[in-house]
C-alpha positions in Angstrom: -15.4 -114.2 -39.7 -11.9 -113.1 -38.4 -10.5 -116.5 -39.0 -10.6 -119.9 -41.6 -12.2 -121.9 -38.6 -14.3 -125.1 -40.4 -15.6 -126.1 -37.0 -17.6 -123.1 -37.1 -19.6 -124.6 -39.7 -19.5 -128.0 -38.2 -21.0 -126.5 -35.2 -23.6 -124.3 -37.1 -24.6 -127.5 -38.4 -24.7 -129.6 -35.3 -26.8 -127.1 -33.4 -28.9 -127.2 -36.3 -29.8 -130.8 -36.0 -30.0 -130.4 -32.1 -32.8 -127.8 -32.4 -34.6 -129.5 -35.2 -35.4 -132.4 -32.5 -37.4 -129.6 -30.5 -38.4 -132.0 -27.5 -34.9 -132.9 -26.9 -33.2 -129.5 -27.3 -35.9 -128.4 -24.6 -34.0 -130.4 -22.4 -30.5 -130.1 -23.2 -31.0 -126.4 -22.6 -32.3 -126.8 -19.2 -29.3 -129.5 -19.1 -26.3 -127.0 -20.3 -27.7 -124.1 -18.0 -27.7 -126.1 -15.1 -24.3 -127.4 -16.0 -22.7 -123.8 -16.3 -23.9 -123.0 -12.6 -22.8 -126.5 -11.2 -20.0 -128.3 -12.9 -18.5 -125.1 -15.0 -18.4 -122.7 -12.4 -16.2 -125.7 -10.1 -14.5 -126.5 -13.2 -13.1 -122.5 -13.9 -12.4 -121.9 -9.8 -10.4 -124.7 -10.1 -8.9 -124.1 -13.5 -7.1 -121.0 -11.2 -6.5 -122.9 -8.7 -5.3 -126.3 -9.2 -2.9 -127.1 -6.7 -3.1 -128.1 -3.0 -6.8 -129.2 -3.6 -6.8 -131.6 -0.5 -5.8 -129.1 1.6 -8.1 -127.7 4.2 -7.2 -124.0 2.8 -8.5 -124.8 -0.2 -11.7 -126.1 0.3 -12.1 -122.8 2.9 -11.9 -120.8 0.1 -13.4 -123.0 -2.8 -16.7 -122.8 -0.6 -16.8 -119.1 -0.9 -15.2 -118.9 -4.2 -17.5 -121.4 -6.4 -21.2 -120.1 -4.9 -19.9 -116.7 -6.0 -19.0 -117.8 -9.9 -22.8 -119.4 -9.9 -24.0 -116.9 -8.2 -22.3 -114.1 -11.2 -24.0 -116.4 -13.6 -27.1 -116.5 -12.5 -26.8 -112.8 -12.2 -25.2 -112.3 -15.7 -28.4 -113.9 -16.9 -31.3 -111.7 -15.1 -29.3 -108.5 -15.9 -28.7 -109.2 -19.1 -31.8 -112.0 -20.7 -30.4 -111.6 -24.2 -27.7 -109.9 -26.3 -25.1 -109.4 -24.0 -22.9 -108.0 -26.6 -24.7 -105.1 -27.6 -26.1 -104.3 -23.3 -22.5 -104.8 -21.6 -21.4 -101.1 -20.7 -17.9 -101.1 -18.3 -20.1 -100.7 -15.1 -21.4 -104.0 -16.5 -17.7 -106.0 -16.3 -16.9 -104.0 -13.0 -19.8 -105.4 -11.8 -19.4 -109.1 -13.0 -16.0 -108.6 -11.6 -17.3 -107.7 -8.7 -19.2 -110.8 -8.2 -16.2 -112.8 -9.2 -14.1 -111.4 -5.9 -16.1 -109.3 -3.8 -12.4 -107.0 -3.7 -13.1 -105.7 -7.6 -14.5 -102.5 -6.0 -13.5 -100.7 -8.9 -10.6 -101.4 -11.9 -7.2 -101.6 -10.7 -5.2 -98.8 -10.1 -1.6 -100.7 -9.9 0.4 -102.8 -12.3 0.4 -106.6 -12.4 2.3 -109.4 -13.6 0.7 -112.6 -14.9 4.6 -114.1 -14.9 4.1 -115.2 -18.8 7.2 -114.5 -20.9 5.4 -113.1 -24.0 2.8 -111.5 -22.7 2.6 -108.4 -19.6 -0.9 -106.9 -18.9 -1.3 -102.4 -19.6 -0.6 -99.9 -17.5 -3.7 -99.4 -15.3 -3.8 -96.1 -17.0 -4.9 -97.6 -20.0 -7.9 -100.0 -18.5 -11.0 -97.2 -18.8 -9.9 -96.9 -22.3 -9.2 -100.3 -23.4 -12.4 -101.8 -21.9 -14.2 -99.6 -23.8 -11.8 -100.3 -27.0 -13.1 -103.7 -26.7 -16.8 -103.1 -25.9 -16.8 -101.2 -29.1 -14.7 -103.9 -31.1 -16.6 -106.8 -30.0 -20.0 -105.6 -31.8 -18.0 -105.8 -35.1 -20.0 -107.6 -38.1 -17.0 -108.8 -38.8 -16.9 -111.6 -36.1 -19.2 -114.8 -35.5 -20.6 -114.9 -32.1 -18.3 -117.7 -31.4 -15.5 -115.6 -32.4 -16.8 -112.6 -30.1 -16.8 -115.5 -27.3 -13.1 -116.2 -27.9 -12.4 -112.5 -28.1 -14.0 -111.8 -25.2 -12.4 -114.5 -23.3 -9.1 -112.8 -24.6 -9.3 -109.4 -24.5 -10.8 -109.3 -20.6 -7.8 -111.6 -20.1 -5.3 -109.2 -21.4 -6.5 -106.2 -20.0 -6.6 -107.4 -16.5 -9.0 -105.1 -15.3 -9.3 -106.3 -12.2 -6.5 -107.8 -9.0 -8.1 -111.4 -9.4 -10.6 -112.7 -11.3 -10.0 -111.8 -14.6 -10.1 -115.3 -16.5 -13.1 -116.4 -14.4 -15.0 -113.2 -15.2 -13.4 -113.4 -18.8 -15.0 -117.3 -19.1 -18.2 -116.0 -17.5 -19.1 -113.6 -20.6 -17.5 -116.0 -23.1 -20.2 -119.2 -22.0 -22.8 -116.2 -21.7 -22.2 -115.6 -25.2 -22.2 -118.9 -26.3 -25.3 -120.1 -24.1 -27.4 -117.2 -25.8 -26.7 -118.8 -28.9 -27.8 -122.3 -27.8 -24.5 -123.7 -27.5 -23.0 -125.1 -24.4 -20.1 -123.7 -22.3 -16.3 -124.0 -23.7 -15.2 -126.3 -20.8 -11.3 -126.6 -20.3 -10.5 -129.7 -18.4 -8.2 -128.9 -15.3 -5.4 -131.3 -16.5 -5.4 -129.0 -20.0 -4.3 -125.9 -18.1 -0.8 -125.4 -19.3 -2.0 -125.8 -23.0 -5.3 -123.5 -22.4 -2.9 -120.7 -21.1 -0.2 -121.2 -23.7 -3.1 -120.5 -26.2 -4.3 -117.6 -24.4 -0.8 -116.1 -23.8 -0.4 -116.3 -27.6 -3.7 -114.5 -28.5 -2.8 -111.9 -25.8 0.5 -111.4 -27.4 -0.5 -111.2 -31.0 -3.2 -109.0 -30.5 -0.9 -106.9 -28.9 1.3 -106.9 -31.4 -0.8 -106.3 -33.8 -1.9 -102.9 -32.1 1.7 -102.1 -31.4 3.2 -102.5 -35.0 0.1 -101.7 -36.6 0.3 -105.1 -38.5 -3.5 -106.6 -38.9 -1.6 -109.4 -40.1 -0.6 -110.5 -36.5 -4.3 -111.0 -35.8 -4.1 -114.1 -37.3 -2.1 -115.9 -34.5 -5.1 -115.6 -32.5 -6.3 -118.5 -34.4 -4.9 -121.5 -32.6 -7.0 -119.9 -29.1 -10.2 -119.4 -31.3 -10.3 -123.2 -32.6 -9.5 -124.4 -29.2 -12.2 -123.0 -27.3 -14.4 -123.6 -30.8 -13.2 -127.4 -30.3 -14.5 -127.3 -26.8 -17.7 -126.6 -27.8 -17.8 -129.2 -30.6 -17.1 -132.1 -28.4 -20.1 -131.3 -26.1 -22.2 -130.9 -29.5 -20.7 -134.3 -30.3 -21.5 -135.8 -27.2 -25.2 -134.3 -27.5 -25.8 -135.5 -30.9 -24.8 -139.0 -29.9 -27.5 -139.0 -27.1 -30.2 -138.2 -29.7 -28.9 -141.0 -32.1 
């Protein structure tokens, strides 16, 4: 593992005791896959977009918008059945991406902003060859698969490969990775944005820090991102487990 994370091993154990009732886990699978398409997929279009939600904009767009992030999950999942990790090539992201925002034609060719004060996105030179910097670094031994599904989440994030999109198609992979592993999506309630994005700007930052100053050390600051998105999961668990009881 990249980090001292004890919920790891509080989950490990929880899923453990889910799976051990068979009948049950049967049907919270069916349960957490049909939560990702419905109630995840409203949860991360709105996670981007949060305000003016009564406005008659919004819903205009929210009814193109949310179809689309079902419809890349349900597409994530016949193109790739299992092992995601070890399948996803960078014409694979391209085109989740593409599902995402019809407009991710191809990766971006201009610089962005995200407006964050510690963090500022590559040079769309760089994208080709940090996608598949990443691809290559996220079939490390070295990383649990909830780990990979934090570092996913990040690194997609941080590259920006795409105009817009980027943390939807980033949270696509991550509950991809996590549902292959019989865990349920790492939901982030809409009225915990500022905190999820102060996390992620701090994992963008120190992993790029660590890359700029060649200081591994500086990997470790991703930590506080990992164990949120890790706690996310946990509480569903919790919630599951109680159910059973």
């Amino acid at each position: 593992m990249m980090f001292d994370n004890p919920l790891i091993k509080e989950i490990e154990g929880k899923k453990e005791y889910i799976m051990n009732n068979f009948d049950y886990y049967s049907k919270v699978r069916k349960r957490i896959e049909k939560k990702v398409k419905s109630r995840e997929c409203i949860n991360s279009y709105i996670l981007e977009h949060p305000h003016n939600l009564s406005t008659k904009e919004w819903t205009e767009h929210a009814r193109e918008g949310i179809p689309r992030l079902c419809e890349a999950w349900e597409s994530i999942n016949h193109e790739y059945p299992s092992d995601i990790i070890s399948k996803l090539t960078p014409l694979g992201i391209l085109n989740i991406g593409s599902l995402v925002d019809p407009y991710n034609d191809s990766f971006r060719h201009v610089r962005v902003s995200l407006g964050l004060k510690n963090y500022t996105p590559p040079s769309p030179l760089k994208v080709d060859y940090l996608i598949n910097n990443f691809l290559d670094e996220i079939k490390s031994d070295k990383m649990h698969y909830i780990e990979k599904a934090a570092f996913a989440h990040t690194r997609i994030a941080a590259i920006q490969p795409f105009l817009d999109g980027n943390k939807r198609t980033a949270r696509l992979i991550q509950n991809k990775i996590l549902y292959e592993n019989c865990l349920p999506p790492a939901t982030i309630p809409v009225d915990e944005r500022s905190q999820y994005l102060d996390y992620l700007e701090q994992s963008m930052a120190a992993y790029n820090d660590a890359e700029a100053t060649n200081t591994p050390s500086e990997i470790k600051k991703m930590g506080p991102f990992f164990y949120y998105i890790s706690k996310k999961v946990n509480n569903v668990l919790d919630n599951i487990i109680n159910e059973i009881k």
